[in-house]
Biotite code that builds the C-alpha atoms (Angstrom):
import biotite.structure as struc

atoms = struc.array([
    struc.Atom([52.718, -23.459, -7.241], chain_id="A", res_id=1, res_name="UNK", atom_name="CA", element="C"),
    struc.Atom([52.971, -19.952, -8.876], chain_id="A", res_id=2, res_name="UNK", atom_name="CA", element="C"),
    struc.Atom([50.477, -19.027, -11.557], chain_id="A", res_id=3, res_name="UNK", atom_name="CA", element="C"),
    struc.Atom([51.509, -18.858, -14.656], chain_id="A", res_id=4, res_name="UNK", atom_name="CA", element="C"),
    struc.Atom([50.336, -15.905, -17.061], chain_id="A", res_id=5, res_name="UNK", atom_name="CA", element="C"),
    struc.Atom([48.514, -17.712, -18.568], chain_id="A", res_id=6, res_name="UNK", atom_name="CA", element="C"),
    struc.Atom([46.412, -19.224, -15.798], chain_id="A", res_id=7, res_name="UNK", atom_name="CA", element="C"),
    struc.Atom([46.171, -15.499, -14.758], chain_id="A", res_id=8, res_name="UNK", atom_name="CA", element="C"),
    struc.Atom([45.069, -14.064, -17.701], chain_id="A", res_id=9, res_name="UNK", atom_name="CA", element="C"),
    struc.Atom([42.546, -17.095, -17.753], chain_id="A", res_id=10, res_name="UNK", atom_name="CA", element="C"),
    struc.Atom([41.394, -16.494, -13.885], chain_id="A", res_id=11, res_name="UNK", atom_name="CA", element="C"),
    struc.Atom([40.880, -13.115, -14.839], chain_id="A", res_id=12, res_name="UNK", atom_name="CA", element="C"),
    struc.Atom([38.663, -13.462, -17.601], chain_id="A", res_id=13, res_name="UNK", atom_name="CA", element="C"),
    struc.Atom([36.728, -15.652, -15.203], chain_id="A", res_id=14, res_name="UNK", atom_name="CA", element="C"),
    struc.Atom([36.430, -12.675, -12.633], chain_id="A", res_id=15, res_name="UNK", atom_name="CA", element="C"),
    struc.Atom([35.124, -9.914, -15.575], chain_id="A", res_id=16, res_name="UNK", atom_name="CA", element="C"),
    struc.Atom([32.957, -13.033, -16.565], chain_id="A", res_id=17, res_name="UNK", atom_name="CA", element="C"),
    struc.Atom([31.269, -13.245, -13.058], chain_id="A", res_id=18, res_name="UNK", atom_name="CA", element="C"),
    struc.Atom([31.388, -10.012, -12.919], chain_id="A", res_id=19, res_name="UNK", atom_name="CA", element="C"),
    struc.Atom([29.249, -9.114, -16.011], chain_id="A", res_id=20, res_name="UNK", atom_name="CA", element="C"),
    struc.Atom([26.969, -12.220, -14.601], chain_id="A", res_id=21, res_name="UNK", atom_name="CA", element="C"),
    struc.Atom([26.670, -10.459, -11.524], chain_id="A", res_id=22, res_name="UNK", atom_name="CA", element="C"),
    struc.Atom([25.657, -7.164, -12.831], chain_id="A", res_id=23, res_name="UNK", atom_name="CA", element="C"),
    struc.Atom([23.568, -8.132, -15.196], chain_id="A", res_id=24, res_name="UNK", atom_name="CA", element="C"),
    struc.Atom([21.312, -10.513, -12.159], chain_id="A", res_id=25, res_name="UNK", atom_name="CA", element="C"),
    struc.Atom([21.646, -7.482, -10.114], chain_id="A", res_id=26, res_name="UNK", atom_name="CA", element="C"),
    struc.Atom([19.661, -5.565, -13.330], chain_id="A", res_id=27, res_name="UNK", atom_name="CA", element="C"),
    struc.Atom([17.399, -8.381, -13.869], chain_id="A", res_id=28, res_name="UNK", atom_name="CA", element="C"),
    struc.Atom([16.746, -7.945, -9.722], chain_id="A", res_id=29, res_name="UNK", atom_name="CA", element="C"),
    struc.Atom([15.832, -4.797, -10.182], chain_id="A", res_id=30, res_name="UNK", atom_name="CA", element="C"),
    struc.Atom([13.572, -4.872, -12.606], chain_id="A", res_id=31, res_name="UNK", atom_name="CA", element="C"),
    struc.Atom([11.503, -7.779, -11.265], chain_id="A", res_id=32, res_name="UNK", atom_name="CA", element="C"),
    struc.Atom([11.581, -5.415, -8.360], chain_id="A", res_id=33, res_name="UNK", atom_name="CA", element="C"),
    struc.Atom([10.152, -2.506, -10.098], chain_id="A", res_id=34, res_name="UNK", atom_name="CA", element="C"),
    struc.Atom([7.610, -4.790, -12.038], chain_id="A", res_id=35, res_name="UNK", atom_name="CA", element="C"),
    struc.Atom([6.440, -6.130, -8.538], chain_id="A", res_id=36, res_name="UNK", atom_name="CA", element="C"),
    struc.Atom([5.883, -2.820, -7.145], chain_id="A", res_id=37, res_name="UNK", atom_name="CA", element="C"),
    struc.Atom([4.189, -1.560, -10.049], chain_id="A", res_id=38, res_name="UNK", atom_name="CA", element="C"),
    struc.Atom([1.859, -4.495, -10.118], chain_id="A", res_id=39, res_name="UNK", atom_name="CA", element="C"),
    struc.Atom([1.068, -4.336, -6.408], chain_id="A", res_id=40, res_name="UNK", atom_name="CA", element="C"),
    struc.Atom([0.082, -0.858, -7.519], chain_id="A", res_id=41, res_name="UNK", atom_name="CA", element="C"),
    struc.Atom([-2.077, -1.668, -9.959], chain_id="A", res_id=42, res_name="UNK", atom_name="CA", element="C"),
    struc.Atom([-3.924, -3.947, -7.599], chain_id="A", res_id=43, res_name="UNK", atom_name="CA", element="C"),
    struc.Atom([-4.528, -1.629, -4.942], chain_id="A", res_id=44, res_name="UNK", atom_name="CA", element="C"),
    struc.Atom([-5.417, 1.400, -7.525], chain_id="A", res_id=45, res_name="UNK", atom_name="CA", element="C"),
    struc.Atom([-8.145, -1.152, -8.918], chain_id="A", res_id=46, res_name="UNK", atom_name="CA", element="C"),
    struc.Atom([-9.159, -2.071, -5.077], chain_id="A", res_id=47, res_name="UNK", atom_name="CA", element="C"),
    struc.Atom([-9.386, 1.692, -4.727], chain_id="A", res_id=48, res_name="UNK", atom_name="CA", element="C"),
    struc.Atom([-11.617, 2.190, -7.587], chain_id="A", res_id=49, res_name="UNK", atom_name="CA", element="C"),
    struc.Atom([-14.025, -0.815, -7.058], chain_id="A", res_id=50, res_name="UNK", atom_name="CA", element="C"),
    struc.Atom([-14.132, -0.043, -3.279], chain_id="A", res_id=51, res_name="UNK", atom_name="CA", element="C"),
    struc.Atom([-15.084, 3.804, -3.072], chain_id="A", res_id=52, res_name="UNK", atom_name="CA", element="C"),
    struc.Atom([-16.024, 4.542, -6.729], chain_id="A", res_id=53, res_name="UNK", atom_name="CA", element="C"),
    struc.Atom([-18.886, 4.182, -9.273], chain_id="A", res_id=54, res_name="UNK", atom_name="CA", element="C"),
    struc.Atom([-19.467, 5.454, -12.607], chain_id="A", res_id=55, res_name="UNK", atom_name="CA", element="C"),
    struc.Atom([-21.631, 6.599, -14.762], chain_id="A", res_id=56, res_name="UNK", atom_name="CA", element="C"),
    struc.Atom([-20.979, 7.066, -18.638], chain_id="A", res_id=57, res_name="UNK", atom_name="CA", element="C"),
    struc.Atom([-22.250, 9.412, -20.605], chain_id="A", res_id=58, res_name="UNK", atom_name="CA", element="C"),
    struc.Atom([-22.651, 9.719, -24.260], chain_id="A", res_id=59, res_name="UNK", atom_name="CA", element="C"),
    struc.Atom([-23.285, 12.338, -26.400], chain_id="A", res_id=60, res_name="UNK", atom_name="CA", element="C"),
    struc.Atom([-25.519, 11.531, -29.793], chain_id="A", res_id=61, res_name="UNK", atom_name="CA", element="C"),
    struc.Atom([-23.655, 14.125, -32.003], chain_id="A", res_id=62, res_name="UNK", atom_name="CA", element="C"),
    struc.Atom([-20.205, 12.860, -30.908], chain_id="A", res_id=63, res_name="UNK", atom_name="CA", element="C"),
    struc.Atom([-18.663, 9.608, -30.189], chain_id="A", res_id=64, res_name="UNK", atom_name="CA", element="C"),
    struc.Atom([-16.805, 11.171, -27.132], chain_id="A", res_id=65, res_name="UNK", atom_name="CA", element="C"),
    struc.Atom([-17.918, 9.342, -23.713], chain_id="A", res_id=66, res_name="UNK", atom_name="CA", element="C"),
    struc.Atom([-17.252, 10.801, -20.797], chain_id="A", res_id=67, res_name="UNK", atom_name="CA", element="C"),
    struc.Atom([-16.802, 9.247, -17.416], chain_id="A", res_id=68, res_name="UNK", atom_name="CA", element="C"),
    struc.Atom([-17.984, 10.247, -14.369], chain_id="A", res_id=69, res_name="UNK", atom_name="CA", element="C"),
    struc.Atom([-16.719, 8.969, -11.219], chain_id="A", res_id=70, res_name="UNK", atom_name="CA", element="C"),
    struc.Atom([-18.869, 9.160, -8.000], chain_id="A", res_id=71, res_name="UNK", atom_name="CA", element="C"),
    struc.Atom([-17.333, 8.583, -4.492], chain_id="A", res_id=72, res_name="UNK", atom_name="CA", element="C"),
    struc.Atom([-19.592, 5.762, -2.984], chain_id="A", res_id=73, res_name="UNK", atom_name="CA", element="C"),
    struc.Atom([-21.184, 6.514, 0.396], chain_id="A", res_id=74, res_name="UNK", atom_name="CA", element="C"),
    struc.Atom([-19.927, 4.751, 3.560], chain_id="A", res_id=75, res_name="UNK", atom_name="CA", element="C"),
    struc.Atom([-22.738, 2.206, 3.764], chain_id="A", res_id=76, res_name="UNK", atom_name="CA", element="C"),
    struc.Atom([-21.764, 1.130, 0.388], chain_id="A", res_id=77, res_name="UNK", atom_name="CA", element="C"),
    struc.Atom([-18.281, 0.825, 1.026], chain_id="A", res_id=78, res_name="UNK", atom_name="CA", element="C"),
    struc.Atom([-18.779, -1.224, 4.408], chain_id="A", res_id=79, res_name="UNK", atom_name="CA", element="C"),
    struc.Atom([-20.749, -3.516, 2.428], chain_id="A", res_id=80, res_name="UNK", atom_name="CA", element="C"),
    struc.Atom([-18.208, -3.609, 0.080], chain_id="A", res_id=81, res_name="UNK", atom_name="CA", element="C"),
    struc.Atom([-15.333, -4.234, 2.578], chain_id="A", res_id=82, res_name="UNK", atom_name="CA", element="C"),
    struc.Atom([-17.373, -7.151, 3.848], chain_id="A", res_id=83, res_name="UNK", atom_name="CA", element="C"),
    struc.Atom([-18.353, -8.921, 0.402], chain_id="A", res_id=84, res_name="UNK", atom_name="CA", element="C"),
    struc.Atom([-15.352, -8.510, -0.648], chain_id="A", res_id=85, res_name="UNK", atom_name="CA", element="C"),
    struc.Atom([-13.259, -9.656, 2.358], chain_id="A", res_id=86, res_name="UNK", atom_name="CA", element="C"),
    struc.Atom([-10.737, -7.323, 2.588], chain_id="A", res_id=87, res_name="UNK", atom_name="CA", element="C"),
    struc.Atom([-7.820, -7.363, 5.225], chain_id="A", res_id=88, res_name="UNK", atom_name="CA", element="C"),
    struc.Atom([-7.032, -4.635, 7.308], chain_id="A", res_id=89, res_name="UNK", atom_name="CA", element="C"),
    struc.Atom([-3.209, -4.711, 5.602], chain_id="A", res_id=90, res_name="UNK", atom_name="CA", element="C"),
    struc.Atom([-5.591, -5.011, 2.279], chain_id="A", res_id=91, res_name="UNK", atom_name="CA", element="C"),
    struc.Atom([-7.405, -1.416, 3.463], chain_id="A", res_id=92, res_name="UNK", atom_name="CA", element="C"),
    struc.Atom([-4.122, 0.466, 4.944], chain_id="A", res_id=93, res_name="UNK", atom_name="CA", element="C"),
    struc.Atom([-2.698, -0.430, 1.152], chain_id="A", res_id=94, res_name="UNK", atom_name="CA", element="C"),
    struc.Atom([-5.206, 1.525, 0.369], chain_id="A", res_id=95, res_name="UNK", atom_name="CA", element="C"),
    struc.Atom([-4.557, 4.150, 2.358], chain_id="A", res_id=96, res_name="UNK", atom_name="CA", element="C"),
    struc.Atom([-1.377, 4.250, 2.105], chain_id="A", res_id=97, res_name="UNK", atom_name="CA", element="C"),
    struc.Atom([-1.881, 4.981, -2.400], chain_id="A", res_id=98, res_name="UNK", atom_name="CA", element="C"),
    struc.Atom([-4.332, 7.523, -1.242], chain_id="A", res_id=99, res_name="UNK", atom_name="CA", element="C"),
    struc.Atom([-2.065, 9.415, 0.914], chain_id="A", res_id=100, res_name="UNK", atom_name="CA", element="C"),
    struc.Atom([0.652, 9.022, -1.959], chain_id="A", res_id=101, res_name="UNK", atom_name="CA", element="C"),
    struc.Atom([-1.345, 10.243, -4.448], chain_id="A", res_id=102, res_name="UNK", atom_name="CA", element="C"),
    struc.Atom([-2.798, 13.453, -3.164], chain_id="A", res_id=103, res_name="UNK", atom_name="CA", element="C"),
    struc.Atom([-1.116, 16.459, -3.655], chain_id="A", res_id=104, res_name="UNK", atom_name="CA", element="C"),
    struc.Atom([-1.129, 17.529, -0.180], chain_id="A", res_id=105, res_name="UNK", atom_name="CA", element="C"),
    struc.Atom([-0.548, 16.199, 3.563], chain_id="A", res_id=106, res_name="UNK", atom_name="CA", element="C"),
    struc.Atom([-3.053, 14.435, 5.215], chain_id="A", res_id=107, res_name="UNK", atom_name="CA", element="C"),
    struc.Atom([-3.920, 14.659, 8.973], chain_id="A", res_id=108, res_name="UNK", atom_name="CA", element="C"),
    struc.Atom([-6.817, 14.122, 11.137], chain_id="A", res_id=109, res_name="UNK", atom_name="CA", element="C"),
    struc.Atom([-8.166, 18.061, 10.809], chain_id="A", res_id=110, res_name="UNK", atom_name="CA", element="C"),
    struc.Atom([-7.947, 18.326, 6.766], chain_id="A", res_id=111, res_name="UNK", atom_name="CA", element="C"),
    struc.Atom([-8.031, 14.950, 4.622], chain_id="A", res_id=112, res_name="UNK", atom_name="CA", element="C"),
    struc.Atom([-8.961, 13.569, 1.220], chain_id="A", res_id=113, res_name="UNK", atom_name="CA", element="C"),
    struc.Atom([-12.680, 12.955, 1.325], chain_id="A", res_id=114, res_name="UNK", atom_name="CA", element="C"),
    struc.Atom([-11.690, 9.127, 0.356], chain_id="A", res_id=115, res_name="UNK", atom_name="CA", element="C"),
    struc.Atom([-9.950, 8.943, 3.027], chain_id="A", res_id=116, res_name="UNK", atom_name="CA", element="C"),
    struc.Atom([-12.876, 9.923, 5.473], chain_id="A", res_id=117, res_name="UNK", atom_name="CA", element="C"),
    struc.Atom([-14.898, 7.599, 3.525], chain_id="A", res_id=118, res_name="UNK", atom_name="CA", element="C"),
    struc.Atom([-12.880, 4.673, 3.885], chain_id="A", res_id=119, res_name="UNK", atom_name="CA", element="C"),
    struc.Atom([-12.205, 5.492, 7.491], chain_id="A", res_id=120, res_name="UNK", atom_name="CA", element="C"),
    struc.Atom([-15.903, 5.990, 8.041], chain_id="A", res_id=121, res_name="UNK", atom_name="CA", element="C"),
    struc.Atom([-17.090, 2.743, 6.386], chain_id="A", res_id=122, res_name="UNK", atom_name="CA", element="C"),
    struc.Atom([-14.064, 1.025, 8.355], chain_id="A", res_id=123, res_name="UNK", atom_name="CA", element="C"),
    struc.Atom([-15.287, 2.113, 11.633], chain_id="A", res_id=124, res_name="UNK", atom_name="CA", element="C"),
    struc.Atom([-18.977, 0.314, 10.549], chain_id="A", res_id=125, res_name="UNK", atom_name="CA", element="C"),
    struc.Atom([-17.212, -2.192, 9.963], chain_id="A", res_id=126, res_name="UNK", atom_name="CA", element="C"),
    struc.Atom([-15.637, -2.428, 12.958], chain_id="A", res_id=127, res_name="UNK", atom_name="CA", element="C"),
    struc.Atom([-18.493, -1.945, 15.328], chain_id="A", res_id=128, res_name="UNK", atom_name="CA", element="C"),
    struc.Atom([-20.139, -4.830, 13.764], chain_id="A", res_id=129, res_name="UNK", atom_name="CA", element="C"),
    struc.Atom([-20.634, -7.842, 15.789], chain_id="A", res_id=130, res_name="UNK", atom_name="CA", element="C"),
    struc.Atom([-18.234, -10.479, 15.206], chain_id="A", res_id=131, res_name="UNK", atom_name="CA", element="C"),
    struc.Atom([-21.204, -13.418, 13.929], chain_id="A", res_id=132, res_name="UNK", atom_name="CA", element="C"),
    struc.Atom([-22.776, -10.816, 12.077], chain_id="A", res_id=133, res_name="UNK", atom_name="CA", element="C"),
    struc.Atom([-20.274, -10.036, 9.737], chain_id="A", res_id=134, res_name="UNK", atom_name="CA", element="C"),
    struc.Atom([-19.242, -12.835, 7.384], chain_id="A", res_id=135, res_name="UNK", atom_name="CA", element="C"),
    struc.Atom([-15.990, -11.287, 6.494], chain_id="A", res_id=136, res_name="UNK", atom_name="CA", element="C"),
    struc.Atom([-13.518, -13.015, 9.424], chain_id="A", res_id=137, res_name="UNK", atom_name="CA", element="C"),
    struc.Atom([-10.338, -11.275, 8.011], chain_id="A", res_id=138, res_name="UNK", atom_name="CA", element="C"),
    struc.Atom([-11.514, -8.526, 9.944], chain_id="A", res_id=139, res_name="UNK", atom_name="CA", element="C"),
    struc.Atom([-9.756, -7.850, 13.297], chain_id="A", res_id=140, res_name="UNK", atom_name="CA", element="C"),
    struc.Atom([-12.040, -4.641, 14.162], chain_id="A", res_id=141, res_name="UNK", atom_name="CA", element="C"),
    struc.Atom([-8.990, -2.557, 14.773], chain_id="A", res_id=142, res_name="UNK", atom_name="CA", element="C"),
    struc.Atom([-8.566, -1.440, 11.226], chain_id="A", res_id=143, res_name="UNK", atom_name="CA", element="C"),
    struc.Atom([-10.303, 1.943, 11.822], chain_id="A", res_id=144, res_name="UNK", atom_name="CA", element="C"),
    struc.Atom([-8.415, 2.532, 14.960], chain_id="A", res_id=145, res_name="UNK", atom_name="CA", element="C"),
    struc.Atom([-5.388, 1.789, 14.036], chain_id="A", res_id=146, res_name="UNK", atom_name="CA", element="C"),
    struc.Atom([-6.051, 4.020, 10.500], chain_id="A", res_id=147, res_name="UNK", atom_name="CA", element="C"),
    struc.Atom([-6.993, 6.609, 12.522], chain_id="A", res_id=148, res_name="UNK", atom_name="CA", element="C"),
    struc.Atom([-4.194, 6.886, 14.693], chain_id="A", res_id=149, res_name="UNK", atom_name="CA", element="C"),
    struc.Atom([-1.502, 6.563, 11.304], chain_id="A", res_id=150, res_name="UNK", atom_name="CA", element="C"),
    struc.Atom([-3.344, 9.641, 9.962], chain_id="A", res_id=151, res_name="UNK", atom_name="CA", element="C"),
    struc.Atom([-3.024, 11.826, 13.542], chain_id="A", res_id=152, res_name="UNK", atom_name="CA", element="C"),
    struc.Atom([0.732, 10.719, 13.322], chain_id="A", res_id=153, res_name="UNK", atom_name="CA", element="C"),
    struc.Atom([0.968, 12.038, 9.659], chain_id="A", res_id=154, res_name="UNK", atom_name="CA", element="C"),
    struc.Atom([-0.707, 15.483, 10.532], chain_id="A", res_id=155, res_name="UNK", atom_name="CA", element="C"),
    struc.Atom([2.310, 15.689, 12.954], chain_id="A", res_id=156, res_name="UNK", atom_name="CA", element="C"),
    struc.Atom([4.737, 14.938, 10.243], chain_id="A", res_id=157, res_name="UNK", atom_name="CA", element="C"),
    struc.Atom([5.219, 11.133, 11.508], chain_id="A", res_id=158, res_name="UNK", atom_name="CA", element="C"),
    struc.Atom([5.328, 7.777, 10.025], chain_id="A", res_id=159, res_name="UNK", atom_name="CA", element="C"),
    struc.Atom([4.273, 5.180, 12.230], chain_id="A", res_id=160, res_name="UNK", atom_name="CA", element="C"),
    struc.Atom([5.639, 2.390, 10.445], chain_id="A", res_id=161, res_name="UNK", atom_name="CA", element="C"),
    struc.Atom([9.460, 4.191, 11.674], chain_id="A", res_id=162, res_name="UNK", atom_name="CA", element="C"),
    struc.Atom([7.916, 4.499, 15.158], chain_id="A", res_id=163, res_name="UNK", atom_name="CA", element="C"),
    struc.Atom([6.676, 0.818, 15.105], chain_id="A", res_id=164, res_name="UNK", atom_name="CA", element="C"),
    struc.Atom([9.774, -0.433, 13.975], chain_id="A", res_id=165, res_name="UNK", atom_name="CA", element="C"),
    struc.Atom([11.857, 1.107, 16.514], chain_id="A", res_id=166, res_name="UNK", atom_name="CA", element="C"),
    struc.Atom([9.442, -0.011, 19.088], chain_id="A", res_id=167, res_name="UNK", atom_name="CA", element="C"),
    struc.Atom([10.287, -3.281, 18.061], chain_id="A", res_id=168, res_name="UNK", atom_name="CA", element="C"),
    struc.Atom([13.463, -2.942, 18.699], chain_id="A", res_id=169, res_name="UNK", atom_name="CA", element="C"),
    struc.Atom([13.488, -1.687, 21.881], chain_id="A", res_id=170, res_name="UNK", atom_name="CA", element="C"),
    struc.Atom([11.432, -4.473, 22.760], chain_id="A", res_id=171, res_name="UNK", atom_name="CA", element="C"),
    struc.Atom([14.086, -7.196, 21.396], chain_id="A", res_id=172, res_name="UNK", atom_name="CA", element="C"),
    struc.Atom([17.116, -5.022, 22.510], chain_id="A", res_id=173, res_name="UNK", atom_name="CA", element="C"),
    struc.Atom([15.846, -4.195, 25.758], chain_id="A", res_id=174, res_name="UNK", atom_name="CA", element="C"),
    struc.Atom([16.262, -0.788, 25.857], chain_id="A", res_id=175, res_name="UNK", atom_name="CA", element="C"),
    struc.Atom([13.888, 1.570, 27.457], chain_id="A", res_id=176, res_name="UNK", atom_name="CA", element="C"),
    struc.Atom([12.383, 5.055, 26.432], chain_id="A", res_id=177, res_name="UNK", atom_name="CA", element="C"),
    struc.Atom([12.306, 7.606, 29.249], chain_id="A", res_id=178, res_name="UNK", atom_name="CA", element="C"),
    struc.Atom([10.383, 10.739, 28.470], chain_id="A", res_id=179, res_name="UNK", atom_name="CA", element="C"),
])
């Protein structure tokens, strides 16, 4: 049975249809995407600032203009806060992760962002704490280790989530390394 014109010109129709269809899903995709991301974001930017900031406002009597002061909280407070709060260590390296992105210059062991140092600082309390005294059991006492050894890599110009990967690999594939 050969198609007439018709039924050609009809089938494609149908193909520019699905065709539009599919473009515009692959839009709509995207944006939900970029919404996602930008929400995840948001959360850990908030986590950030409840976690290693507080405030103070000040207001001046002649003018209505407030000004906010933000104060990095010390490492005691931020332990305390990463237990009430019962943060995750893939909750924390979020965090880490936004406060690499966001400062304007590399990060490594010898020269980071002093929220960095605190978070890694009130991580490692964290850590050391006995497992019945802390209440928070999402904690695997790892977190500062393991934070610790991402920023080393990034000194050195490394990601560790490339070098983790491929170490998975290996591991499925087989293969081995030889230095």
């Amino acid at each position: 049975d050969v198609p007439t014109a018709v039924e050609a010109l009809v089938m494609i129709n149908q193909a520019q249809a699905l065709r539009a269809e599919a473009s515009a899903l692959q839009k709509q995709l995207q944006f939900e995407k970029e919404e996602r991301i930008r929400k995840e974001r948001e959360k850990v930017d908030s986590l950030i600032d409840a976690l290693l900031f507080h405030g103070t406002n000040n207001s001046n009597n002649d003018s209505e203009e407030k000004s906010k002061q933000q104060l990095i909280n010390t490492e005691e407070k931020v332990a305390e806060l990463l237990i009430s709060k019962r943060l995750n260590y893939e909750q924390v390296n979020q965090m880490f992760d936004r406060i690499c992105e966001l400062s304007n210059r590399p990060q490594s062991i010898d020269s980071c962002s002093p929220l960095l140092s605190v978070l890694l600082d009130a991580a490692c309390k964290v850590d050391c704490m006995e497992r019945e005294e802390n209440p928070n059991k999402r904690w695997n006492h790892r977190v500062e280790r393991d934070l610790r050894r991402k920023l080393f890599a990034l000194g050195y110009g490394i990601r560790i989530e490339d070098v983790e990967k491929k170490d998975r690999i290996r591991s499925i594939t087989g293969e081995k390394d030889y230095y």
